[in-house]
LUMKOL-97629 format. One line per 5 residues: number of its first residue (from 1); for each residue x, y, z of N, C-alpha, C. Coordinates in Angstrom, 3 decimals, m for minus. Example, Ala and Ser with C-alpha at 12.3 -4.5 7.8 and 13.67 -1.06 7.14 Angstrom:
<marmis>
1	13.190,m5.690,7.800,12.300,m4.500,7.800,13.200,m3.300,7.800; 12.850,m2.250,7.080,13.670,m1.060,7.140,12.900,0.030,7.870;
</marmis>
This chain:
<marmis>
1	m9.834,46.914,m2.207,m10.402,45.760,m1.542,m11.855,46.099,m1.199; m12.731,45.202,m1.501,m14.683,45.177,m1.330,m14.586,45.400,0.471; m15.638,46.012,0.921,m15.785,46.198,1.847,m16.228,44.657,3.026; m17.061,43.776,1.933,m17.288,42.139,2.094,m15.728,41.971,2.621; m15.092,41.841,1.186,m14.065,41.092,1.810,m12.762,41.512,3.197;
6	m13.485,42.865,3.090,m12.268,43.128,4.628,m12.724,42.959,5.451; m14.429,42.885,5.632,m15.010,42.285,6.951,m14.961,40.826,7.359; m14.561,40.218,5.726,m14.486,38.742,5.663,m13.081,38.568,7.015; m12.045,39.337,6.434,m10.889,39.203,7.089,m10.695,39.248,8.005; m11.820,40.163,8.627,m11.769,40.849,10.209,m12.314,39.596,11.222;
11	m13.196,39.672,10.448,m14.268,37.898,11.243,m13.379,36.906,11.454; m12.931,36.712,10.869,m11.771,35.393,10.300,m10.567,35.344,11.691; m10.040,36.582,11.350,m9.039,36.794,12.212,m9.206,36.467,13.575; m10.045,37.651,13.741,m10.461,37.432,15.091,m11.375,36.150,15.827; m12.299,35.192,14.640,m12.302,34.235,15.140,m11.175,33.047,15.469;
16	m10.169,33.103,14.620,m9.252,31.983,14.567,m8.065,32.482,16.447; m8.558,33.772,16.381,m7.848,34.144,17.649,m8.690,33.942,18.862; m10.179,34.029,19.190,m10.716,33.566,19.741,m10.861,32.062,19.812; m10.690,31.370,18.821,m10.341,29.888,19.063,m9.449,29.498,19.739; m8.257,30.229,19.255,m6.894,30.087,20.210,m7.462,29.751,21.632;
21	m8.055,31.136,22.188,m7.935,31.215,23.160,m8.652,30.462,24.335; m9.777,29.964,23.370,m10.755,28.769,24.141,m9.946,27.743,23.948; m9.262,27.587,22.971,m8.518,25.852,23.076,m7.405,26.198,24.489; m6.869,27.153,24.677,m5.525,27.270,25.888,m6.448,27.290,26.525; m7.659,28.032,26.985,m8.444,27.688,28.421,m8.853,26.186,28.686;
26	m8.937,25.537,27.770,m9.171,24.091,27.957,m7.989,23.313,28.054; m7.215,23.463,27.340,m5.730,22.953,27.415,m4.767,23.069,28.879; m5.090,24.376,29.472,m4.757,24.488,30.782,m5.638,24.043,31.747; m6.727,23.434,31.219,m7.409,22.571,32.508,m7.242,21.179,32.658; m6.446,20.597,31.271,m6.043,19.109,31.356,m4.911,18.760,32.693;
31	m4.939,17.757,32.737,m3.943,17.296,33.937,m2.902,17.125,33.735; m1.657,17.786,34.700,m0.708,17.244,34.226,0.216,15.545,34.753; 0.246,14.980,33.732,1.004,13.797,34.466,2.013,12.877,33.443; 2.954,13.869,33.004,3.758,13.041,32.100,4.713,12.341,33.204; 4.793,12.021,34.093,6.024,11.005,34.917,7.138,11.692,34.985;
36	8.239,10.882,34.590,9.436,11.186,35.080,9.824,12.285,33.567; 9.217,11.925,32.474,9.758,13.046,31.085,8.534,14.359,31.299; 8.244,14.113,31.654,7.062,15.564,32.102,6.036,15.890,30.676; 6.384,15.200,29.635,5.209,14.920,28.786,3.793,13.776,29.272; 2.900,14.892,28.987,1.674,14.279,29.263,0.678,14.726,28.684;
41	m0.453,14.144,28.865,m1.381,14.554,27.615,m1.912,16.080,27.418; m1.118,16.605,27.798,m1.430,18.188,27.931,m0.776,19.133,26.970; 0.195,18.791,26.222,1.414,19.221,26.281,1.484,19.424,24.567; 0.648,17.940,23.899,0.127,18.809,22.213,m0.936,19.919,21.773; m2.216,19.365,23.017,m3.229,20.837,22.814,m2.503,21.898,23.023;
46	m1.654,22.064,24.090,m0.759,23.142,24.429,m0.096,23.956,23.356; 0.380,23.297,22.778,0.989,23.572,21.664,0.293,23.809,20.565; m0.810,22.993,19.932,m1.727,23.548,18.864,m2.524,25.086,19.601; m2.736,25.030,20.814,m3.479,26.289,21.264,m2.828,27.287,21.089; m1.221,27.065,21.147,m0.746,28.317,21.248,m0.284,28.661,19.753;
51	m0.448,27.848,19.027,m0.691,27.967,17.226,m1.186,28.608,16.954; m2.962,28.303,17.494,m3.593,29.219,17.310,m4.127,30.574,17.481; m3.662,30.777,18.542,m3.194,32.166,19.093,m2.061,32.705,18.316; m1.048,32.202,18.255,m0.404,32.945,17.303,m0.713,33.615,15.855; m1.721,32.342,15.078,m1.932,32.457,13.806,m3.250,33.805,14.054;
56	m3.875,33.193,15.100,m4.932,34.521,15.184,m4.341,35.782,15.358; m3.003,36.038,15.801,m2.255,37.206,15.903,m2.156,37.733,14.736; m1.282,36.977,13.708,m0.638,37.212,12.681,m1.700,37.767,11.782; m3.017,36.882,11.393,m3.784,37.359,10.794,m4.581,38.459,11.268; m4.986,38.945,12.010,m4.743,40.114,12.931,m3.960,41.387,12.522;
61	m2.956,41.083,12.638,m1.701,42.221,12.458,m2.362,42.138,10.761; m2.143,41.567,10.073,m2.443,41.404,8.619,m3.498,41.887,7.847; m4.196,42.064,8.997,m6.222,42.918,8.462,m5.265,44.450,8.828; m4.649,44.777,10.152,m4.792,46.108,10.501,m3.840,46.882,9.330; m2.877,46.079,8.663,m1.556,46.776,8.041,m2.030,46.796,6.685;
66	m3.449,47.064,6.228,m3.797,46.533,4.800,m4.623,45.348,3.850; m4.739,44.234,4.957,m5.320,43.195,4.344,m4.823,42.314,4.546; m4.846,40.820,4.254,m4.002,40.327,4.318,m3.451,39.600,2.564; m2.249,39.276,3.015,m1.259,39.491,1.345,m1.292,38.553,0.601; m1.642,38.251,m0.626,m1.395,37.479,m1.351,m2.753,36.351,m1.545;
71	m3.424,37.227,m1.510,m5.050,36.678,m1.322,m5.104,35.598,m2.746; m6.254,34.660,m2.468,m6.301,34.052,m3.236,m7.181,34.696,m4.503; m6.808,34.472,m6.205,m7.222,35.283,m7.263,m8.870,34.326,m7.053; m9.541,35.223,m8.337,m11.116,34.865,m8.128,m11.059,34.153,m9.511; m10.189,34.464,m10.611,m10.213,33.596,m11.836,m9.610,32.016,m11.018;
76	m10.452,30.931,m11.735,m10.530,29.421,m11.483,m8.580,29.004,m11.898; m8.707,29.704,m13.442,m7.441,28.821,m13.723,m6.321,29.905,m13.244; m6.311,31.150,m12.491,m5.343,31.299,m12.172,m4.667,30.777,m10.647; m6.370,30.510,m9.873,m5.732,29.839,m8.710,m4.809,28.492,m9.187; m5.029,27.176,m10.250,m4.576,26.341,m10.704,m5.231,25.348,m10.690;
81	m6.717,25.603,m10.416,m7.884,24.774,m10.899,m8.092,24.423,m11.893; m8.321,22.971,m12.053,m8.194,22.477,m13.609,m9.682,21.112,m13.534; m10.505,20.970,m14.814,m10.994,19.657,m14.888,m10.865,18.674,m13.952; m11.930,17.639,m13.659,m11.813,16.549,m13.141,m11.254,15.428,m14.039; m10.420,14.771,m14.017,m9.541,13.707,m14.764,m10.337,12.401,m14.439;
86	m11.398,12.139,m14.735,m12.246,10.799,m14.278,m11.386,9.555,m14.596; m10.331,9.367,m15.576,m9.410,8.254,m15.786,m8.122,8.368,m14.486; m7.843,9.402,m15.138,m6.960,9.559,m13.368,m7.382,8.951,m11.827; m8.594,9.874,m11.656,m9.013,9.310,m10.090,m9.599,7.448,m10.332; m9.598,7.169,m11.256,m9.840,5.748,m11.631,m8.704,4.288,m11.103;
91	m7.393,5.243,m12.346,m6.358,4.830,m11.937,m5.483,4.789,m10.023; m5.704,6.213,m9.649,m5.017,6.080,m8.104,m6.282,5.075,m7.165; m7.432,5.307,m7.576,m8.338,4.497,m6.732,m8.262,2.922,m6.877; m7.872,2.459,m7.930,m7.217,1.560,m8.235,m6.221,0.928,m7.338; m5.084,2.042,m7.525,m4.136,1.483,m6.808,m4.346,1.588,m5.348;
96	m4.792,2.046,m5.060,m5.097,2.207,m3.724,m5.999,0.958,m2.892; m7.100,0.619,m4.179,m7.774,m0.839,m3.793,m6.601,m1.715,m3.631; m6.020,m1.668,m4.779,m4.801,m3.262,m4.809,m4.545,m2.829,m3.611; m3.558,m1.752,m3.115,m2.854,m1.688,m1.728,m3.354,m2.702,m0.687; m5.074,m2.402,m0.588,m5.582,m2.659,0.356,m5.866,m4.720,0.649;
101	m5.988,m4.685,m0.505,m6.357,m6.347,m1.481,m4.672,m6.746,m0.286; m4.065,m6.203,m1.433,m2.553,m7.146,m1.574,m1.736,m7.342,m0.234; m2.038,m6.499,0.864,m0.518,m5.918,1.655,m1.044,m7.312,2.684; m2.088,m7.677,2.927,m2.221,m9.209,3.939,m1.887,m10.547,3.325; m1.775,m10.286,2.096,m1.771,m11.911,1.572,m0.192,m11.804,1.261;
106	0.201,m10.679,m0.088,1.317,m10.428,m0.990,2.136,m10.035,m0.617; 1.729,m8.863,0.796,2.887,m8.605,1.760,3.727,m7.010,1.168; 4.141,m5.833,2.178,4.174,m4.712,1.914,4.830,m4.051,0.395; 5.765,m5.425,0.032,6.731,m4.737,m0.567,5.499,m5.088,m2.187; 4.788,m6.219,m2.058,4.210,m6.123,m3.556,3.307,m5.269,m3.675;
111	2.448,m4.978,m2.822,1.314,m4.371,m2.279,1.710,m2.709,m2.750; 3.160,m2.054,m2.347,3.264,m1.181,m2.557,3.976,m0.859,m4.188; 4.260,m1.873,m4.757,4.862,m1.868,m6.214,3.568,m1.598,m6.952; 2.209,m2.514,m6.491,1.151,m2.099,m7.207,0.413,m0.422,m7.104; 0.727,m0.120,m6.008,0.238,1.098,m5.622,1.022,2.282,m6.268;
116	2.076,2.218,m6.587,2.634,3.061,m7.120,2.917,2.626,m8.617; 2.496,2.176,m9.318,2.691,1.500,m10.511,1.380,2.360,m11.179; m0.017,1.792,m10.409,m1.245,2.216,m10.843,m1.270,4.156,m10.611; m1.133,4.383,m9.519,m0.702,5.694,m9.241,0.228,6.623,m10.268; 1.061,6.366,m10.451,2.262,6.481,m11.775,0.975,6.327,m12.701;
121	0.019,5.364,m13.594,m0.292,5.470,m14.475,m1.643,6.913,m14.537; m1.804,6.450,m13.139,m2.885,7.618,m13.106,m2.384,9.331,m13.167; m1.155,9.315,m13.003,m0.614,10.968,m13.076,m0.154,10.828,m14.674; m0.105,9.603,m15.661,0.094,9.804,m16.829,1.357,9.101,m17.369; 2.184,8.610,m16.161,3.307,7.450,m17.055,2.938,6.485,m18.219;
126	3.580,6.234,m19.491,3.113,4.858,m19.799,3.938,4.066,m19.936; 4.949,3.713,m18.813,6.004,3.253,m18.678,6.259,2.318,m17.274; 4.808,1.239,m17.889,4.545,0.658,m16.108,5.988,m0.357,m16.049; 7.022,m0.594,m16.684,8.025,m1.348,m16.039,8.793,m0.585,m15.093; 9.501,0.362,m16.311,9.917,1.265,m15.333,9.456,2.053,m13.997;
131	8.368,2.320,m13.960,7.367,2.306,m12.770,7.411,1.398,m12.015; 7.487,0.379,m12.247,7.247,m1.191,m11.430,8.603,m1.136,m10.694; 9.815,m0.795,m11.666,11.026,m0.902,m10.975,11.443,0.142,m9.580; 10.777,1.655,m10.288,11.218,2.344,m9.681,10.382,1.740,m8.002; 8.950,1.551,m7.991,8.379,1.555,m7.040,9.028,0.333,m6.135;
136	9.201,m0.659,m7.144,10.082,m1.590,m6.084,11.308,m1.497,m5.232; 12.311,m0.440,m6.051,13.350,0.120,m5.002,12.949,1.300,m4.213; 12.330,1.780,m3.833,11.097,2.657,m3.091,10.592,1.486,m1.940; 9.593,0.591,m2.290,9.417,m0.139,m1.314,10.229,m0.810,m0.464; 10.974,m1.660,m1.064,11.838,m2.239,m0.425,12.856,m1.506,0.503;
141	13.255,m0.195,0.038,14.535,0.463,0.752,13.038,0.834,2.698; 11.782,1.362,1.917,10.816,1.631,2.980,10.608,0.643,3.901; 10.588,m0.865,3.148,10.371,m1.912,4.039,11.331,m2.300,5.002; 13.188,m2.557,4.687,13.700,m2.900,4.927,14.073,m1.564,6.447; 13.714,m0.223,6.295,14.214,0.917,7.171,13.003,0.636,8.342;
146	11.901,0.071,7.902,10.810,0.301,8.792,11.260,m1.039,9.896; 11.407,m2.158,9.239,11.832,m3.760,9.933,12.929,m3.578,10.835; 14.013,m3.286,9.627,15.312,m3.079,10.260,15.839,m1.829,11.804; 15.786,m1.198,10.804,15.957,m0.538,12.169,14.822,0.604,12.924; 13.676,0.717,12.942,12.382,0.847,13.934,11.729,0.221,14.131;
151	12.084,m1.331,13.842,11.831,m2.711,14.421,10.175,m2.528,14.593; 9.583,m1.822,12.823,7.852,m2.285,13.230,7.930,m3.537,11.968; 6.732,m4.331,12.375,6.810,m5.369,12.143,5.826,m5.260,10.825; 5.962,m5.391,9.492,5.517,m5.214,8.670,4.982,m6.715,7.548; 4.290,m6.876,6.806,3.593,m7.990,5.989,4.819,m8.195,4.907;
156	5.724,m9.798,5.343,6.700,m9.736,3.862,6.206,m10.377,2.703; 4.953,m10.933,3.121,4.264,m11.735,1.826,4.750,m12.737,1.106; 4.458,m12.828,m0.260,5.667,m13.712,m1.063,6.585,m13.377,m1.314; 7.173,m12.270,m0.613,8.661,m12.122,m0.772,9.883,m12.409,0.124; 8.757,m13.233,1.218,9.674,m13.663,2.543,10.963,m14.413,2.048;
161	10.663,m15.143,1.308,12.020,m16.417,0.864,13.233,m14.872,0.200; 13.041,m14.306,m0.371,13.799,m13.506,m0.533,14.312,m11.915,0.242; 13.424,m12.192,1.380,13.878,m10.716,2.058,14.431,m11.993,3.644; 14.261,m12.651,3.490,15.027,m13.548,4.629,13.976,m13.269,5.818; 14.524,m13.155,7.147,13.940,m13.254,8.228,13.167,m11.794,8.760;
166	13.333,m10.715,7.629,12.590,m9.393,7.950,11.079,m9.497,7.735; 10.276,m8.723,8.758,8.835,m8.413,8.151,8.221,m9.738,8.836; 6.477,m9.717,8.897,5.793,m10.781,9.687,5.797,m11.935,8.753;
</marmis>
């Protein structure tokens, strides 16, 4: 191991552990006032702080025992870096516009058939029915779990006459 990179490690470590420890000094100065469940806004920094203290540990222990393991390689394609796919990011950006177009007028369940249809073509399907199908039993089972029973109120679009009284 380069002498760079074990100082890289050392810095690292010990900063991500010094972060820790400024986020818990701040985290223990929030207030506490969760009510009667004793959650209050204190109680996730709390928890990410003490993440980070931990992780600053671990990596820590990990510089002193050798390094730390399983470092990332310096060849491109062995990390699993590959080309930019300019038709690809075409296609998901795509679908991702429709999403945005469709889900107020067309309503979640078409909105998301397009999104995963275009998406599907952009990872390389050329099988947009079957795509179309699959994404529609995907949406719908998503729409009907989100309405039904965690009662959020979701866009049924033109599919209201057929999903009945679920969805806005």
């Amino acid at each position: 191991m380069s002498p760079g990179r074990r100082r890289a490690e050392w810095v690292i470590s010990v900063g991500v552990l010094l972060l820790g420890c400024a986020a818990t000094w701040v985290a223990l100065q929030l207030p506490d006032g969760g009510g009667y469940a004793r959650v209050g806004p204190n109680v996730i920094p709390r928890v990410v702080a003490g993440g980070l203290v931990l992780m600053g540990l671990w990596l820590l222990a990990e510089v002193l025992t050798g390094g730390w393991r399983a470092a990332v390689p310096d060849d491109p394609a062995a990390r699993g870096e590959h080309a930019f796919h300019g038709r690809a990011f075409v296609w998901v950006a795509a679908g991702l516009l429709a999403q945005m177009l469709l889900i107020g007028h067309a309503g979640f369940v078409v909105a998301g058939v397009a999104l995963f249809t275009l998406v599907a073509r952009g990872f390389g399907s050329r099988r947009p029915l079957r795509d179309a199908a699959a994404g529609t039993l995907m949406t719908v089972a998503v729409f009907l779990f989100f309405v039904r029973f965690l009662n959020v109120g979701l866009p049924a679009g033109w599919l209201r006459p057929v999903l009945g009284g679920a969805g806005l």
